[in-house]
KOLMARDREN-703757 format. One record per residue: residue in three letters; x, y, z of N, C-alpha, C in turn. Coordinates in steps of 0.1 Angstrom, whole numbers, plus 5000, padded with zeros to 4 digits. Layout:
% residues N
ALAXYZXYZXYZ...
This chain:
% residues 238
UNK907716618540908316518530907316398528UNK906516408538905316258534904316278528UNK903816378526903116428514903616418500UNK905016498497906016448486906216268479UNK905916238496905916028486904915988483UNK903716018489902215988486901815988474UNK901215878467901015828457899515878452UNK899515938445897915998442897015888433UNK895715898433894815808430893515828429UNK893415848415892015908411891115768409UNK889715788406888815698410888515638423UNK888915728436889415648450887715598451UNK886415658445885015618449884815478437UNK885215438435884815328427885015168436UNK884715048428885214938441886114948445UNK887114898436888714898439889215028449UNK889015138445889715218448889015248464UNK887715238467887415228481887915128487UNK888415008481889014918493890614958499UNK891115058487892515088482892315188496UNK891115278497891115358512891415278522UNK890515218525890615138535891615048542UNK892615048531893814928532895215028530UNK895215148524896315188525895815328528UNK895515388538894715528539895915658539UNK897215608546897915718548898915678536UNK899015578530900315588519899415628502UNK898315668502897715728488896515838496UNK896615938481895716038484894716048472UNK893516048474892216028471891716188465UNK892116218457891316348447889616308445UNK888716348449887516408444887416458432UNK886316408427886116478412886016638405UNK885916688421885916818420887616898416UNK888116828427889916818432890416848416UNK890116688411891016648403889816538391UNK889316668381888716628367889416588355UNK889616418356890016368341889916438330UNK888516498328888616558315888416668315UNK889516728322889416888325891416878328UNK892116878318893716918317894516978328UNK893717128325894117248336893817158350UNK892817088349892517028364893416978370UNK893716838364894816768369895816828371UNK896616918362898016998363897617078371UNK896417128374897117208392897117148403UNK896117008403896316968413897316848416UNK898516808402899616768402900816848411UNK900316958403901717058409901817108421UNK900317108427900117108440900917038453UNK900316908447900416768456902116698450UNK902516728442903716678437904016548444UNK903616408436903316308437904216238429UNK904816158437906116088429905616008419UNK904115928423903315818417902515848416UNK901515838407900015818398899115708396UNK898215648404897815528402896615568397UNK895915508377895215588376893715488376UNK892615488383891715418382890215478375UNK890115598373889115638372889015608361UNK887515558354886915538344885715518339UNK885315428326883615358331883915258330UNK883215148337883514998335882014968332UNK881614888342880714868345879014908344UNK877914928339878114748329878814768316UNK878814608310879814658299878614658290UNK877714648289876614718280876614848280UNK876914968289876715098285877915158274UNK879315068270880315098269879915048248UNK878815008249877814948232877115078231UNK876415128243875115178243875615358242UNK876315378250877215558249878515528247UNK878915528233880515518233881015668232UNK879915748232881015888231881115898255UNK880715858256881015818272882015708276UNK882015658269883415518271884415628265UNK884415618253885615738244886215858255UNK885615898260886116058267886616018285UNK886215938291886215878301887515788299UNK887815658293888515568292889615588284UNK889315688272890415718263891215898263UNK890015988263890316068267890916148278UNK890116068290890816098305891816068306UNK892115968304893615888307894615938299UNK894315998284895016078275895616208283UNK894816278291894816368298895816378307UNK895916228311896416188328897716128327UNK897816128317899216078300899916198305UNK899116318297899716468297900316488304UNK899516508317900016558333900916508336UNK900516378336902516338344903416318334UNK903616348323904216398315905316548320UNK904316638321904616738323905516738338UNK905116648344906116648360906716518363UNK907116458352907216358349907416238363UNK906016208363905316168379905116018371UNK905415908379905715748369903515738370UNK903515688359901615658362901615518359UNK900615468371900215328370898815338364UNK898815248351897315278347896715098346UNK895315088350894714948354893914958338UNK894514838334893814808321893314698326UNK892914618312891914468315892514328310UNK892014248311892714098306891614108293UNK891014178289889814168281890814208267UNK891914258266892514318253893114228248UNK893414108253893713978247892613908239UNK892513838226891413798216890413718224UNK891413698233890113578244889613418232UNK891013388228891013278220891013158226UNK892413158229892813048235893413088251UNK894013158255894213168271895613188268UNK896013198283897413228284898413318276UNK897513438275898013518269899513628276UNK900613598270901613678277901413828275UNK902113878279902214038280902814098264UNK903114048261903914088246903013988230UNK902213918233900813888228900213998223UNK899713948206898914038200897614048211UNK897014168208896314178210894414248201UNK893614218206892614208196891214248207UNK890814328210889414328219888414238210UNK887314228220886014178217884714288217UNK885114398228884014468230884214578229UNK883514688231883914828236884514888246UNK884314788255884814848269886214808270UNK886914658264888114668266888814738250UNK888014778239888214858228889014998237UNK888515038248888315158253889815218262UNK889515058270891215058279892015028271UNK892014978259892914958249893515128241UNK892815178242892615338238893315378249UNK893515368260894015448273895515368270UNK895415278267896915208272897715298259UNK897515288248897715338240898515428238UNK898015618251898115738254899315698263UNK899115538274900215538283901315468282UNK901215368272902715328264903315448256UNK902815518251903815668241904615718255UNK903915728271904915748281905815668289UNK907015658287907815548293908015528306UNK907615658314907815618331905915588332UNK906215478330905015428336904715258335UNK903715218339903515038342901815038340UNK901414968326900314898322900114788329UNK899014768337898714698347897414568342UNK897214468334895914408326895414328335UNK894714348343894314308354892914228353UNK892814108361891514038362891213988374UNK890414118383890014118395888114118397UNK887714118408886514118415886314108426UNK884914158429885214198445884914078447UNK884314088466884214008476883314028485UNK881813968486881613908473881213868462UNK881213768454881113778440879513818437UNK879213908426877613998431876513928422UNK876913838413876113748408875713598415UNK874513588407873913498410873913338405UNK874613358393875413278385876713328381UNK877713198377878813198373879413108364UNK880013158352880313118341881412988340UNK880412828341881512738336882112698325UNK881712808318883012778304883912918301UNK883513008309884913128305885913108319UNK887313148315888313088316889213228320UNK889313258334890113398337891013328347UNK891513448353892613438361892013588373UNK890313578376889813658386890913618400UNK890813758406891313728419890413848428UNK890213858439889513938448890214028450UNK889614218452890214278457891214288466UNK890614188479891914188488892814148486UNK893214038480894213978476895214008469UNK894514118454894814188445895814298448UNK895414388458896314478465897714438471UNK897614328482899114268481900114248472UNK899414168461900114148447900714278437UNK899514418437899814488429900614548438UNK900714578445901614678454903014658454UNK903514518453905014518449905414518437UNK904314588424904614578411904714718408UNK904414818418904614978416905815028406UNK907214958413908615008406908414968393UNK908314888392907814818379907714908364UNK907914858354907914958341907414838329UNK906614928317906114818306904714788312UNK904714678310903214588309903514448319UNK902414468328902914328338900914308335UNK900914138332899314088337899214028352UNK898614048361898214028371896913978375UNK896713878385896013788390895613688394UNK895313608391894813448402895413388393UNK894613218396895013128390894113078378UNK894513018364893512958356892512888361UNK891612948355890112888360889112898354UNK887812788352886512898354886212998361UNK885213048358884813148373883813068379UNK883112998373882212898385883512858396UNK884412778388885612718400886112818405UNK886112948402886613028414885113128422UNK884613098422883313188428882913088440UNK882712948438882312808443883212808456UNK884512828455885312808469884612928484UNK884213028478883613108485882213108489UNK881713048475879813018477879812908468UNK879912808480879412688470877912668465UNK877012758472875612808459875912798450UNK876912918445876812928435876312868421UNK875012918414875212838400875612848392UNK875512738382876512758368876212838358UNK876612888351876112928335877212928324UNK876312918315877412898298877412978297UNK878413078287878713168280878413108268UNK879113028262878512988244877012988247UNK876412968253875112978250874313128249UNK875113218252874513328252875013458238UNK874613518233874613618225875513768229UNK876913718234878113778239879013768236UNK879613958238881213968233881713988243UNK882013878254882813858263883913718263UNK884813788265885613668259885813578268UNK885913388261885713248263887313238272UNK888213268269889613258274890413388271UNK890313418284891213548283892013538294UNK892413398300893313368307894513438300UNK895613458316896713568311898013448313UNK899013458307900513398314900613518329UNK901213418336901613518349903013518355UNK903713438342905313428346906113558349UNK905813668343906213798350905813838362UNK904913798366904613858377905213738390UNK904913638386905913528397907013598399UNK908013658387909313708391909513798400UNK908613848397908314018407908213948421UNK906813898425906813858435907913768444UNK908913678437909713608444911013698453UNK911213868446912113928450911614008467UNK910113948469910213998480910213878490
């Protein structure tokens, strides 16, 4: 029966999902690309039906950098829109609830504090791309869009941006928080507090240097701070 509750989780080799080993090893199971190929249908559905997994936590994708997501969009496209399309199907078919990790990037990155029910508008390809996945996972109702603004620990730049305006939070942290939002259904935004990222990189490395974004020749967005009053709610019930 503890196989039966185990929560499956593709992308386990990426950041996130290697810290997601390390911190929850025996309550999620980790598919290999071999196991379990996004963009291979038949894949997932056998190894859904296999593992009969009440939960779906879906991380696999391309992120990083978000220049390759300009440079190979039929690689952003088939990875980020298509896989997930795929991963849509599957638990469809066993009707298994899927948690899919989108971005705080699908918000215009106008003005900030963007709620969950906020138009939305990308800037780039890459959140163009999770916007494409979310897409495939709202047409399914057992499931929870996750618009998340995380980074590891620690921060892997050398500079950090005093005029863009997120709600980063570190992996570790991040796991606590998302993990009581599993039951959860719809669109929850998740993460820290309003900030620069210089002011949040600085508490950890006060080295850190500064840098502008307006000054650079980028479609990353200035304020893509999230509202997090949903997620307060969630959290206070535990």
């Amino acid at each position: 029966m503890l196989k039966m509750s185990r929560i499956v989780v593709t992308g386990g080799s990426g950041r996130f999902g290697s810290l997601l080993k390390l911190n929850g090893e025996k309550k999620y199971i980790f598919p290999n690309k071999t196991e379990l190929n996004i963009l291979n249908l038949n894949s997932i559905i056998n190894y859904l039906k296999k593992k009969k997994p009440k939960k779906l936590i879906h991380l696999a994708g391309l992120s990083r950098p978000l220049s390759i997501h300009e440079k190979n969009i039929s690689k952003s496209i088939e990875l980020n829109i298509i896989g997930t399309s795929n991963i849509v199907i599957a638990c469809k078919k066993f009707n298994i609830k899927l948690i899919y990790f989108s971005t705080s990037y699908v918000y215009p990155g106008k003005k900030g504090n963007y709620k969950e029910t906020d138009a939305l508008l990308p800037s780039n390809n890459y959140s163009w791309s999770k916007l494409g996945g979310e897409s495939a996972v709202h047409m399914y109702k057992n499931s929870l869009i996750l618009r998340v603004s995380m980074t590891e620990k620690p921060f892997v730049h050398e500079y950090a941006y005093a005029d863009m305006i997120t709600n980063f939070i570190y992996h570790d942290e991040f796991i606590k928080i998302f993990e009581k939002s599993l039951n959860e259904s719809g669109i929850l935004n998740i993460g820290g507090l309003s900030r620069t990222v210089y002011d949040f990189v600085k508490i950890e490395n006060p080295k850190i240097k500064k840098k502008y974004l307006r000054k650079e020749n980028s479609n990353i967005p200035l304020k893509a701070s999230m509202n997090l009053n949903k997620l307060k709610k969630i959290i206070k019930k535990f």
